[in-house]
N, C-alpha and C positions, 0 to 999 in steps of 0.2 A: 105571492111568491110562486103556487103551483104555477101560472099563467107563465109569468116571464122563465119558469127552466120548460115550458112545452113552445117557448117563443125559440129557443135557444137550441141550435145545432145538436139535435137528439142525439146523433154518434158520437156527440163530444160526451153528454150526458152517461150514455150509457157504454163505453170504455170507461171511462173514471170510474163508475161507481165498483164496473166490475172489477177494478185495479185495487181498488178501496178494498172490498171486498174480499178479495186474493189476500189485500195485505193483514187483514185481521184476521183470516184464518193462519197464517203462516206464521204473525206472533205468539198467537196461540198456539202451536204446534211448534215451533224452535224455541220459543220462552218456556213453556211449564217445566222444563227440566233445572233449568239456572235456580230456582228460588225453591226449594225441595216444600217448603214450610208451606207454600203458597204458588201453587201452579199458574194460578190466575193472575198473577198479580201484573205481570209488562200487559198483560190482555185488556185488562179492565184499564190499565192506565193509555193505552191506545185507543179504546171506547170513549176514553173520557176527550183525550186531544181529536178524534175521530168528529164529537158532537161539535165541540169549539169550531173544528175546522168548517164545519157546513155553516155554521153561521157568520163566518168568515167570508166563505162561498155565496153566501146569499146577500152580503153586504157587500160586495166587490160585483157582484149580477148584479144588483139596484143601481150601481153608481154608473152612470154615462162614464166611458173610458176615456172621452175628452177631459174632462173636468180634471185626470190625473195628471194634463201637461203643468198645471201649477205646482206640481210636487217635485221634482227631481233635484233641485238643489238645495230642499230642505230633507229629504230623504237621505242624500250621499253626507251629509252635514252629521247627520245623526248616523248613520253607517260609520263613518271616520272616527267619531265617537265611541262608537261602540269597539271598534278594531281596537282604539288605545285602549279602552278598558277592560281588553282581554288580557292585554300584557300586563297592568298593572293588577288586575283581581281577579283574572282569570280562575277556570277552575283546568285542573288539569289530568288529564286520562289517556293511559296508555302512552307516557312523557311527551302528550299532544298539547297544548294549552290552545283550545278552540270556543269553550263553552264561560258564559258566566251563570253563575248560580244564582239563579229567583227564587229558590224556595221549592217551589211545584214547580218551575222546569230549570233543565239545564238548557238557557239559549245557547243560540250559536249562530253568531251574526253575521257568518257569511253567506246563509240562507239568505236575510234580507239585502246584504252588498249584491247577490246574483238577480234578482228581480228588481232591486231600487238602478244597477245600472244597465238593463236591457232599456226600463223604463227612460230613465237619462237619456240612453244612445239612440232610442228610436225618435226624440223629442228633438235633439239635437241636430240627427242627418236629415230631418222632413224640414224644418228652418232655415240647417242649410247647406239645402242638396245640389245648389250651384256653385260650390266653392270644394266639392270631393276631389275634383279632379285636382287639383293643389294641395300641396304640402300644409300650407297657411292652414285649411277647410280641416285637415286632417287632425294634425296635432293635436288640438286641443282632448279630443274622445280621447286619442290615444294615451294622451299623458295622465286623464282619469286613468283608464281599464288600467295603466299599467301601476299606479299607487296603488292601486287596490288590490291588485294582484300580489303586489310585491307584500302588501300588508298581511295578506291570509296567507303568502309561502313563509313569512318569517313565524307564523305560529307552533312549528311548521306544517306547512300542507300544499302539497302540490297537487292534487285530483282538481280542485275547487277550480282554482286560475287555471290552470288547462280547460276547464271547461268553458269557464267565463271567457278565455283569448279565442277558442275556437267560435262560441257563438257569438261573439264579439264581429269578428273578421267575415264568419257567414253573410251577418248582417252590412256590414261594410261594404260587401262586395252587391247585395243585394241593390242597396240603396244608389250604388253605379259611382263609385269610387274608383280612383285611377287601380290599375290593375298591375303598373310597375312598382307603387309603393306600398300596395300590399303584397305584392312579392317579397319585397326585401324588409316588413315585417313578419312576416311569417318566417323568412331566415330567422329574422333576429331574435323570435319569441322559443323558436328551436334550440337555437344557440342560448338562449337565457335557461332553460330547461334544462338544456343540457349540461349544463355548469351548474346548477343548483344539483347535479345527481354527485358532479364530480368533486363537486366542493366539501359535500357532508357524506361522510363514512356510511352511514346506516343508508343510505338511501344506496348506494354506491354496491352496498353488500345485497340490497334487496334487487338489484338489478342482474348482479351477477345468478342470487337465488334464481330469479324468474329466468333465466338462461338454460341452469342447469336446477334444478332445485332440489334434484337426489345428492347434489354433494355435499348440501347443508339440512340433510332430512329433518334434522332436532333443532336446527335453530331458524335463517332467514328461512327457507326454503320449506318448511316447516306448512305454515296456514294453506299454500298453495297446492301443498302435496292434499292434505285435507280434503280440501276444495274439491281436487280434481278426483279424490277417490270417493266425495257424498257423492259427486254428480254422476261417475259412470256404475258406482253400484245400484242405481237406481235404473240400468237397464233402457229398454221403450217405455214401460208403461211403472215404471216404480215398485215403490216397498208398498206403500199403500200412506193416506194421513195420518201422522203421529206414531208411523214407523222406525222410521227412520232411528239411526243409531251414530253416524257421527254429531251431531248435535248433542251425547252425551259424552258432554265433555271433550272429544277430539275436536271438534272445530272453533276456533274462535269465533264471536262476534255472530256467530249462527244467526241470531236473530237480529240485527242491524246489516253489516258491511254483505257478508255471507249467505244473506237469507236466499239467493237463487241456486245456491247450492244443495241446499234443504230441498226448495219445490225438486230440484233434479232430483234427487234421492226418491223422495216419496213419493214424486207424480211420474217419475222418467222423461225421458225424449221430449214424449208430445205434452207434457208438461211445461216443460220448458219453453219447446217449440209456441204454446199459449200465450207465455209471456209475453216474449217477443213478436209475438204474432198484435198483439191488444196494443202494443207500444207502437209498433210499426202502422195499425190504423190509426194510433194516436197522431203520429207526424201528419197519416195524408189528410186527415179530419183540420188540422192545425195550419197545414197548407194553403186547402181549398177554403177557410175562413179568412186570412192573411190574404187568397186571390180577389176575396169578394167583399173587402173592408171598403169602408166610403171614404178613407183619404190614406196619406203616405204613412201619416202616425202608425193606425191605428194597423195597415199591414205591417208595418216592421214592430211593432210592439208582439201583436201577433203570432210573428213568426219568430220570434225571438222567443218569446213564451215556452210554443212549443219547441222550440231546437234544444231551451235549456233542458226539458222535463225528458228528451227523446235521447237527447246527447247524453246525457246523468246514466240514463237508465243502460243505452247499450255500453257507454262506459261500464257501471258496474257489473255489468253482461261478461264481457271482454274480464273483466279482473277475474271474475270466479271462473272462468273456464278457459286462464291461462294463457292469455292471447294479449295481454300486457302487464308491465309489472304491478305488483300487487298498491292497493292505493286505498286508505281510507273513505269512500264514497259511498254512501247511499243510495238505495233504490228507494226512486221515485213511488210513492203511494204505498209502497211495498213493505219496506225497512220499518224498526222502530223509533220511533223519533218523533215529540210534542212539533218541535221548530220546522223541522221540511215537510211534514204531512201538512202545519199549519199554513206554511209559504205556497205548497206546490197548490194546496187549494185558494187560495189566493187568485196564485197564477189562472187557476183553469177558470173562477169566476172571472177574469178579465175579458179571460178568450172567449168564454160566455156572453159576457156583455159585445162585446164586438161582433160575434156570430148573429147576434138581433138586428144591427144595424143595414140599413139597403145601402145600394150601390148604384147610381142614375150613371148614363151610358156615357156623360159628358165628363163625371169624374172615375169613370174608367180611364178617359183618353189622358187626365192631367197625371196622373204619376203611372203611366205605362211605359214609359224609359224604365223601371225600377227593374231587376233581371230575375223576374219568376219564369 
């Protein structure tokens, strides 16, 4: 195991670990205050999905990334699966019904619908990437990404399929897809969004919030005002760790959705500034593996991987510092959460296993039409 992660794209290695890292100190510091009786308690249970997660990591690094083109239509099978069994026994939090209850976790299966259809879509446009420029070539992905999307906005939840359509469409246009039909998908996925805001009231009110959010300080407008006051009272350089004071009790979700509000608080600026600094090597590390994959799969798997973990994360970037409307999403490595630390390390053992692989100069020349 030590060999194959010192085979494997060390910047990949060591940004993850130090995201990892970041994120179990920050549990532990936005968590000890929620559970009075027991400081420790979200910490230790992110230690515990923390250990699962690397043996996840370590099984997804052992596995040749070829060998997973045989899974995608039994992956999205089981994904679809699990989407109805949210509605029917779901568990539901915060009037969200997203998660089912195992006992020792609460899943939440849109984690694996974002990675089982990267997986899909990268399997599908390298089989066939002579048929993108047509309608016929197209449809098929598209009418997946859009059941699935439709499936996780009806829980409801819009952050998720917004992210999945954007790195969906990334990927599309990568793989050298006509560029007039995904024009007039990207209207149309707008247009779909933006009828899902106008159609449901709460969503509608949190749009107007994120507009003005002083004129609903006590209600939508509310979490954002929070938000925006952890992150600028932490100044350049912060309060210091475990300073911090909106995390008691002024901020919701402090420790999940909200937790880059916290680092702003207690680390300041260049705190923050760190984040997004480790995220942003994250992309070009995920890039430059996707440039130097030995076939079409395994760069758009690749690059897919990363867009999902890069895109997630400035998304939740963007929501705690106000820069769009507010949206249940989690940060990548960061957040608390058995299901997305468990997925995202998944994800990063893929891009591991692909980063091992060589690249001979002959199948550089066969998928060099793709648009990196």
């Amino acid at each position: 195991m030590i060999k194959r992660i010192a085979n494997s794209d060390k910047g990949l290695m060591i940004v993850s670990l130090i995201l990892l890292l970041s994120g179990l100190i920050m549990v532990l510091s936005s968590s000890g205050i929620i559970v009075e009786q027991s400081a420790f308690k979200y910490f230790f249970k992110q230690v515990m999905w923390a250990i699962i997660s690397f043996v996840l990591f370590a099984v997804f690094l052992s596995l040749d990334y070829k060998h997973l083109r045989k899974w995608p239509l039994r992956l999205l099978i089981i994904c679809f699966v699990l989407l109805i069994a949210v509605f029917l026994f779901g568990k539901s939090i915060n009037g969200a019904k997203r998660w089912l209850n195992l006992g020792v976790l609460n899943f939440q299966p849109s984690e694996m619908v974002k990675l089982s259809l990267i997986l899909a879509l990268a399997d599908y446009l390298d089989k066939n990437k002579s048929k993108l420029m047509q309608i016929s070539g197209l449809a098929p992905c598209i009418g997946i990404i859009i059941l699935f999307c439709a499936l996780i906005a009806a829980q409801p939840d819009l952050g998720v399929p917004a992210v999945i359509m954007a790195v969906s469409l990334i990927l599309l246009y990568i793989a050298g897809a006509n560029k007039l039909y995904l024009s007039v998908i990207v209207a149309a996925a707008i247009a779909a969004i933006a009828a899902g805001i106008i159609t449901m009231p709460y969503r509608m009110k949190r749009l107007l919030a994120f507009m003005d959010p002083w004129n609903d300080s006590s209600g939508a407008g509310y979490q954002l005002i929070q938000s925006l006051l952890s992150l600028g009272s932490g100044g350049i350089f912060g309060k210091g760790l475990g300073q911090g004071e909106f995390k008691r009790y002024y901020l919701p979700a402090q420790h999940t959705d909200f937790i880059f509000s916290i680092i702003g608080e207690e680390f300041g600026l260049f705190g923050g500034l760190f984040i997004i600094i480790m995220f942003t090597l994250f992309l070009y590390i995920g890039y430059k593996i996707a440039r130097n994959a030995p076939d079409l799969f395994g760069s758009l798997l690749a690059m897919g991987i990363t867009l999902l973990i890069v895109v997630q994360a400035y998304f939740n970037i963007a929501v705690c510092c106000g820069f769009v409307p507010t949206k249940g999403i989690s940060l990548p490595f960061i957040s608390y959460g058995g299901t997305s630390l468990m997925f995202t390390s998944i994800s990063v053992g893929i891009l591991a296993n692909i980063s091992q692989q060589k690249i001979s100069n002959y199948q550089k020349m066969q998928f060099s039409r793709a648009r990196f």
